[in-house]
Backbone as CSV, one residue per row, in Angstrom:
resi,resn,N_x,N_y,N_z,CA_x,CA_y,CA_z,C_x,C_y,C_z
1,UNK,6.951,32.601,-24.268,8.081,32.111,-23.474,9.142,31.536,-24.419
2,UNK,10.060,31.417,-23.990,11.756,31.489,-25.100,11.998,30.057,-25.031
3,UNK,12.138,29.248,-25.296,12.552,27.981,-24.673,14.198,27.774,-24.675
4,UNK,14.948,28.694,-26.004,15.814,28.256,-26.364,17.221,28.840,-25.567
5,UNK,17.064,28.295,-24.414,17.750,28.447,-23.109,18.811,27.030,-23.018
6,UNK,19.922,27.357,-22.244,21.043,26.249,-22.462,20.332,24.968,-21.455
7,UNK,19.282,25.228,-20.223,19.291,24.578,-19.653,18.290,23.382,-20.194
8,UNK,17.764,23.816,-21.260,16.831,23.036,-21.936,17.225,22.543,-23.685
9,UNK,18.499,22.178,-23.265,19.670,22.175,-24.610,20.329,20.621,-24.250
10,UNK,20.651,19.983,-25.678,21.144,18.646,-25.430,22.232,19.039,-25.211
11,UNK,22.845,20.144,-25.423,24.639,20.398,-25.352,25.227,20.649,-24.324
12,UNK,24.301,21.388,-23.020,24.699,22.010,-21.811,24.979,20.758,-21.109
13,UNK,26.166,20.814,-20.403,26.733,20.081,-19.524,26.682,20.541,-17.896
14,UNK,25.839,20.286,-17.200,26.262,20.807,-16.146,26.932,20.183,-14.845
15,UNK,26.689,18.666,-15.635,26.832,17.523,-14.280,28.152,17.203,-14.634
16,UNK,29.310,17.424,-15.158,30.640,16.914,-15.124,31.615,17.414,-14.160
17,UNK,32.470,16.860,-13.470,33.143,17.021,-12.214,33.878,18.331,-12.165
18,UNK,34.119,18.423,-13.403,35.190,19.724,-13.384,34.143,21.264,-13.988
19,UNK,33.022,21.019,-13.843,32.272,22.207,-13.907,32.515,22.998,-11.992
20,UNK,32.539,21.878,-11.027,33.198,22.808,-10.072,33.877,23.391,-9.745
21,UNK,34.982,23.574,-10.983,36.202,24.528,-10.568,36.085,25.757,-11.569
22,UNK,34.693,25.825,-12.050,34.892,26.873,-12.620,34.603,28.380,-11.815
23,UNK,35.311,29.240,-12.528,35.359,30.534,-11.018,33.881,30.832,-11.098
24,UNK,33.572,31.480,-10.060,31.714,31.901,-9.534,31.742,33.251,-10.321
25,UNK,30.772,33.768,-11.051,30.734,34.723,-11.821,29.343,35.523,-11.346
26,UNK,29.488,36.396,-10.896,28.036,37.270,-10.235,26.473,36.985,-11.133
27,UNK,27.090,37.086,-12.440,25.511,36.533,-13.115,25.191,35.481,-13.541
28,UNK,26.451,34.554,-13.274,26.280,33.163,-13.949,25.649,32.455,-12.862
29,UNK,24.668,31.967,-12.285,24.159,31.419,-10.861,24.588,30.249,-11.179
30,UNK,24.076,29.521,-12.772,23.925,28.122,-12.476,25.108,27.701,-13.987
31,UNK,26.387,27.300,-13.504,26.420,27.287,-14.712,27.314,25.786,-15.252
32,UNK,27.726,25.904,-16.379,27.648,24.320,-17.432,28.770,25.098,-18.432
33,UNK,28.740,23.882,-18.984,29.600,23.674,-20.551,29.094,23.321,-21.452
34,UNK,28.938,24.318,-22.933,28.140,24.371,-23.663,29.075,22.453,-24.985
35,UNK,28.569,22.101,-24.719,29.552,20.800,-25.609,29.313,21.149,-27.470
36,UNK,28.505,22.049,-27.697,28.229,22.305,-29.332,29.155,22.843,-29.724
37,UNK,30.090,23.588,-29.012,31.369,24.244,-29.548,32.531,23.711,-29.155
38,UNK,33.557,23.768,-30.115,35.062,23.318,-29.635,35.313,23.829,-28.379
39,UNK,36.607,23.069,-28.025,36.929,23.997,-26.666,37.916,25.028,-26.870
40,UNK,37.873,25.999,-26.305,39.024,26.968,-26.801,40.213,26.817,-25.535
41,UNK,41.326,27.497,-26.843,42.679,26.856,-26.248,43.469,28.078,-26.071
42,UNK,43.486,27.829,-24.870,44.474,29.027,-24.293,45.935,28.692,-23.823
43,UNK,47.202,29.291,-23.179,48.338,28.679,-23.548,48.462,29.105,-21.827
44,UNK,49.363,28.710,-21.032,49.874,28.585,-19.711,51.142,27.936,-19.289
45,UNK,52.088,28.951,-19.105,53.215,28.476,-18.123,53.662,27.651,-19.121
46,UNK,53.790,27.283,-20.493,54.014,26.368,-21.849,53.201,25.167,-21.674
47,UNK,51.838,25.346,-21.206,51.181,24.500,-21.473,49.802,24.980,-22.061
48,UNK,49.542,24.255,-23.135,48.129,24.516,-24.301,46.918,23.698,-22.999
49,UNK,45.731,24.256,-23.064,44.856,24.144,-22.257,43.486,24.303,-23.028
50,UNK,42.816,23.043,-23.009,41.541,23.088,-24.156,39.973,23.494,-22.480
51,UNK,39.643,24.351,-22.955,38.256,24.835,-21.942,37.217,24.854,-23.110
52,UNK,36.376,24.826,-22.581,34.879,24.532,-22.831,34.425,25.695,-22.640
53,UNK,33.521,26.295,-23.554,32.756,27.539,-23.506,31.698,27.287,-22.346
54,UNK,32.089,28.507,-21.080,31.259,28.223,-19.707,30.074,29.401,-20.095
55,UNK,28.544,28.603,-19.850,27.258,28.791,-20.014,26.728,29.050,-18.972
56,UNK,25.586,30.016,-19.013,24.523,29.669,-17.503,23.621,29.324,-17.965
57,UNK,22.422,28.444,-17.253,21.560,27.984,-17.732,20.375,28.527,-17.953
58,UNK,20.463,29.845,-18.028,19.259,30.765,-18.679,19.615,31.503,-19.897
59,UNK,20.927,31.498,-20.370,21.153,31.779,-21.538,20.807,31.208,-23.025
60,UNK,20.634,32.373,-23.725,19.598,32.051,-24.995,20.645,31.561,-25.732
61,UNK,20.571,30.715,-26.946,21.516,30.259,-27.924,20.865,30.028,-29.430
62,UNK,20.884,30.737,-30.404,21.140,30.416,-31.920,20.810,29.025,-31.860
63,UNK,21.717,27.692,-31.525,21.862,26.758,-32.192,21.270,25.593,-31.333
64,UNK,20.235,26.364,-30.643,19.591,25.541,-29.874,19.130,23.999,-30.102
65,UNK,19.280,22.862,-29.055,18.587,21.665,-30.071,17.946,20.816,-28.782
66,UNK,16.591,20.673,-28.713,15.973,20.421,-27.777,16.323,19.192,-27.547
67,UNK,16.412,18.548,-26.122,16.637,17.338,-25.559,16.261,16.414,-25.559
68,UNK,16.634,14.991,-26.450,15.747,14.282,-26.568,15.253,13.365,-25.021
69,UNK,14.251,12.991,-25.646,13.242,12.927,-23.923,13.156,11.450,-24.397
């Protein structure tokens, strides 16, 4: 079994308010903000906009780092 899943990651965010506005994505069921990476910045209407790399919580990650308990 894999452990190294976001939902079992100190980085995944899933409980912050503005994870509800992220759009519903057919395979993403459950999903979060990975906090190990910058946020990337995209530009709008002349405004710079910092987002958070959006995760689901069964996705595998490289830089996995288990939660301290």
């Amino acid at each position: 079994m894999i452990i190294n899943r976001c939902k079992n990651c100190t980085w995944f965010d899933d409980q912050h308010p503005s994870v509800q506005f992220v759009p519903k994505i057919e395979w993403k069921t459950h999903t979060g903000f990975c906090r190990k990476k910058r946020p990337n910045v995209t530009g709008h209407k002349g405004w710079h906009i910092g987002i958070q790399p959006i995760m689901d919580a069964d996705e595998f990650c490289g830089e996995f780092r288990m939660e301290d308990s």
